[in-house]
matplotlib code that plots the C-alpha trace (Angstrom):
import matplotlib.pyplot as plt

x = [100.7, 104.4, 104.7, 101.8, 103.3, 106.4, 104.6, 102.8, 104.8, 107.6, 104.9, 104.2, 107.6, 108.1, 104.7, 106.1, 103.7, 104.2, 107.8, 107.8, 105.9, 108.4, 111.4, 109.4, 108.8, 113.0, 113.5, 111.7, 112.9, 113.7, 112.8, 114.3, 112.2, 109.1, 110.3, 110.5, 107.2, 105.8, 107.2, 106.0, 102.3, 102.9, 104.3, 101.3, 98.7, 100.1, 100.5, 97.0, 95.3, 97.3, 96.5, 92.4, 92.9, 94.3, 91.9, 88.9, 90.8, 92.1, 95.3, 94.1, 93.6, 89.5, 89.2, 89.8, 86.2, 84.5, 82.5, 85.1, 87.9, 85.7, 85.3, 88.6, 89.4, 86.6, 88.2, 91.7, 89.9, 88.0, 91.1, 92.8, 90.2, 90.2, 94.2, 93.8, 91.1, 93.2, 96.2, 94.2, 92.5, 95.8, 97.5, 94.8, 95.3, 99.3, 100.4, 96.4, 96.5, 98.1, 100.8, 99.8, 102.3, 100.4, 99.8, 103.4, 105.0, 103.3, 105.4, 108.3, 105.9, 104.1, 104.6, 105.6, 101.6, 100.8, 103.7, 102.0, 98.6, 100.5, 101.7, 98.0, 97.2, 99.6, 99.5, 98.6, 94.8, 94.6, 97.2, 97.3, 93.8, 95.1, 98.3, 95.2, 93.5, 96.1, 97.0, 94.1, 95.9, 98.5, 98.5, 100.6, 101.0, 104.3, 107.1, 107.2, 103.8, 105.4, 108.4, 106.4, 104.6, 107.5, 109.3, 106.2, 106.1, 109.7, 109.7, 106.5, 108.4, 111.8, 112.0, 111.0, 113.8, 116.6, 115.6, 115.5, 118.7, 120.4, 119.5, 120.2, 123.7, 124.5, 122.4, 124.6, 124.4, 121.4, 119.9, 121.2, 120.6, 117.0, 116.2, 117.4, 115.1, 112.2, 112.5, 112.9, 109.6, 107.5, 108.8, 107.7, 105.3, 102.1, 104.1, 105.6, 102.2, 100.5, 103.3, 102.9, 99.2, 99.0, 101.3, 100.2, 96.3, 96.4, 98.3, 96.0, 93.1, 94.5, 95.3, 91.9, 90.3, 92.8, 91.7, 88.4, 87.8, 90.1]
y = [72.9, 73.4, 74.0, 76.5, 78.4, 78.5, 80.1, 82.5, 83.9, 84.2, 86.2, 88.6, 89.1, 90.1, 91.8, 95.3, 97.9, 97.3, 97.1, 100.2, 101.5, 101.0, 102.0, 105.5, 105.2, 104.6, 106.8, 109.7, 111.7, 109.2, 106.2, 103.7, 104.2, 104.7, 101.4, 99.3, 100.4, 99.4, 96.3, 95.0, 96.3, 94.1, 90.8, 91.9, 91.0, 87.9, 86.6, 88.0, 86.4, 82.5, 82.8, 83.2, 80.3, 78.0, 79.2, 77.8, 75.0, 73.8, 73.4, 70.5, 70.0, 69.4, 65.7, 65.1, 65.4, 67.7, 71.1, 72.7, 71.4, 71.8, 75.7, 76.2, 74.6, 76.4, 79.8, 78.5, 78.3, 81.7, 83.4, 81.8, 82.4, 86.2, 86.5, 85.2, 87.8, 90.3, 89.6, 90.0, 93.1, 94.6, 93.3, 94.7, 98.4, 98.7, 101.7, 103.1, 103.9, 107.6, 107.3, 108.6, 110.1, 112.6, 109.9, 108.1, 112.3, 112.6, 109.7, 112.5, 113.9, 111.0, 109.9, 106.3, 105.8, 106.5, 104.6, 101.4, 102.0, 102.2, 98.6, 97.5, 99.2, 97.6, 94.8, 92.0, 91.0, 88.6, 86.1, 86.9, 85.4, 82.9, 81.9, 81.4, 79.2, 77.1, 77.4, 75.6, 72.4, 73.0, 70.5, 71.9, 68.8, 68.5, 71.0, 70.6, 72.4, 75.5, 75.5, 75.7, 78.6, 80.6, 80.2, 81.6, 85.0, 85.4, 84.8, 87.4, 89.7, 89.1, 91.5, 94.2, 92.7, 93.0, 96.6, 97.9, 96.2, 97.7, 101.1, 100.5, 99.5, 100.8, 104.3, 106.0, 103.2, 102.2, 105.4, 105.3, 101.6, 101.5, 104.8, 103.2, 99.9, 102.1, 103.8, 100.4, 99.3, 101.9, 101.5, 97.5, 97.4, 96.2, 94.0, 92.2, 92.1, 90.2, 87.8, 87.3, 87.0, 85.0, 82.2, 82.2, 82.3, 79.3, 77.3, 78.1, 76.8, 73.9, 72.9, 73.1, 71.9, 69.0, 68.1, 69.3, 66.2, 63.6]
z = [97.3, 97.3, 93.5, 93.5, 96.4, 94.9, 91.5, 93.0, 95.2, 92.6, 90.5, 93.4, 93.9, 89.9, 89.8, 88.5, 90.2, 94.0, 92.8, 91.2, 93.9, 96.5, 94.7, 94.6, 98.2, 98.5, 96.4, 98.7, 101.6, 104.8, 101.3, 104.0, 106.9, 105.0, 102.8, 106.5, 106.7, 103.6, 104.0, 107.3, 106.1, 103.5, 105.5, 108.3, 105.3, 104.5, 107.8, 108.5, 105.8, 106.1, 110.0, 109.1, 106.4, 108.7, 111.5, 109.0, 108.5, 111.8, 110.4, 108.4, 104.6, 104.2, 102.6, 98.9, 96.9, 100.2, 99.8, 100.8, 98.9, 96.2, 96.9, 96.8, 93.9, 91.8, 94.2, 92.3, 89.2, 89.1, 89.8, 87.1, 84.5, 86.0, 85.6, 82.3, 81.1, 82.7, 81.2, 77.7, 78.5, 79.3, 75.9, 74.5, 75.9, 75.4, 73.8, 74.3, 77.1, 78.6, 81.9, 84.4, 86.7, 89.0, 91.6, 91.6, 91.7, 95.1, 96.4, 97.6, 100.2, 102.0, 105.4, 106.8, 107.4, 104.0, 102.6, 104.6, 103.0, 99.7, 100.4, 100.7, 97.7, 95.6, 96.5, 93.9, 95.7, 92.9, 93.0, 96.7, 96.8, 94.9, 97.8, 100.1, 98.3, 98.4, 102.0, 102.5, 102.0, 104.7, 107.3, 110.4, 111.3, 109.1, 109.5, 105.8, 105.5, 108.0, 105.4, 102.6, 104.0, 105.8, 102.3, 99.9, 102.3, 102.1, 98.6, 98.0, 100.0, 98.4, 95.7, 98.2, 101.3, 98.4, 97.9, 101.2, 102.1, 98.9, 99.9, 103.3, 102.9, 99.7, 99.2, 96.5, 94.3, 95.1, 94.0, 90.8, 90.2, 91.3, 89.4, 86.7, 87.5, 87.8, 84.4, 83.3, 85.2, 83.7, 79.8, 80.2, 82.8, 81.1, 79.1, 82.5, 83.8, 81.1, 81.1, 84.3, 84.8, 81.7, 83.1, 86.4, 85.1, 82.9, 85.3, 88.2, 85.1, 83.9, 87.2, 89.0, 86.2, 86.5, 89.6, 89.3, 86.8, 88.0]

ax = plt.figure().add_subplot(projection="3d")
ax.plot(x, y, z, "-o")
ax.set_aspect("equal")
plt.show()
């Protein structure tokens, strides 16, 4: 479980459009107020969605072989095959298709409730799905287990934490830096993504499949 935790939230911290979301949402008027608020949208909906897993779950990893381990490892493996086809249909469409910048221009003029619904809208559902079904083996009976899950929020939320304290403590430079990250973003975007999703995908696959069979 630890492994897998430690993958996807690394991906989800890397994923390039909720970070190139929020450095437009920095980069806007009152960027660090609206960028706290992005940010505990985003840690709300992880903490919201572990707390329901473990509710199902009591806290306690359903026994090897059961329906519901089962589910969840076919849940695993759906999500991997879906990454993986994603990742391909994006290869697929570099350099077709047009950027789009209508939406992302707007970001000057939103407010700190609309900069909180951006955090939900960016934010990977995917491999998010993905962190729950693997919270499902957490047993809260270990501090281990509380570890492990403190440390794949923090990590999911990582990119975004260094950010916001950048610009908080350092907003000249940070402007300049993080303007520079987003033009960077946006020139290699699809290409990060399929990398990403790719990775993640076929080990989420070979991985349920692993245990699926063994």
């Amino acid at each position: 479980m630890v492994l897998d935790l430690l993958l996807i939230g690394l991906a989800i911290a890397l994923d390039p459009l909720p970070v190139t979301g929020f450095v437009l949402v920095l980069s806007s008027r009152k960027g660090i107020w609206k960028g706290l608020a992005f940010i505990l949208t985003w840690l709300a909906s992880f903490v919201a969605i572990i707390a329901a897993v473990l509710a199902m779950t009591g806290g306690e990893p359903p026994p090897p072989r059961s329906a519901p381990s089962t589910a969840a490892l076919a849940a695993k493996l759906a999500i991997g095959v879906g990454l993986v086809l994603y990742a391909e249909r994006t290869r697929r469409n570099i350099g077709k298709r047009p950027k789009s910048s209508g939406f992302m221009s707007r970001t000057e003029r939103i407010s700190s409730w609309t900069a909180a619904g951006l955090a939900l809208l960016l934010q990977p559902w995917g491999m998010v799905a993905a962190g729950a079904a693997t919270v499902v083996d957490a047993q809260l009976g270990h501090a281990a287990s509380y570890a492990a899950l403190m440390g794949y929020v923090l990590l999911a939320t990582s990119s975004l934490l260094t950010m916001e304290l950048y610009a908080t403590f350092a907003p000249r430079t940070a402007h300049v830096r993080l303007g520079k990250l987003r033009a960077w973003m946006e020139r290699h975007q699809d290409k990060a993504l399929v990398s990403l999703f790719l990775f993640l995908g076929l080990w989420l696959v070979g991985k349920s499949v692993y245990q699926l069979t063994a």
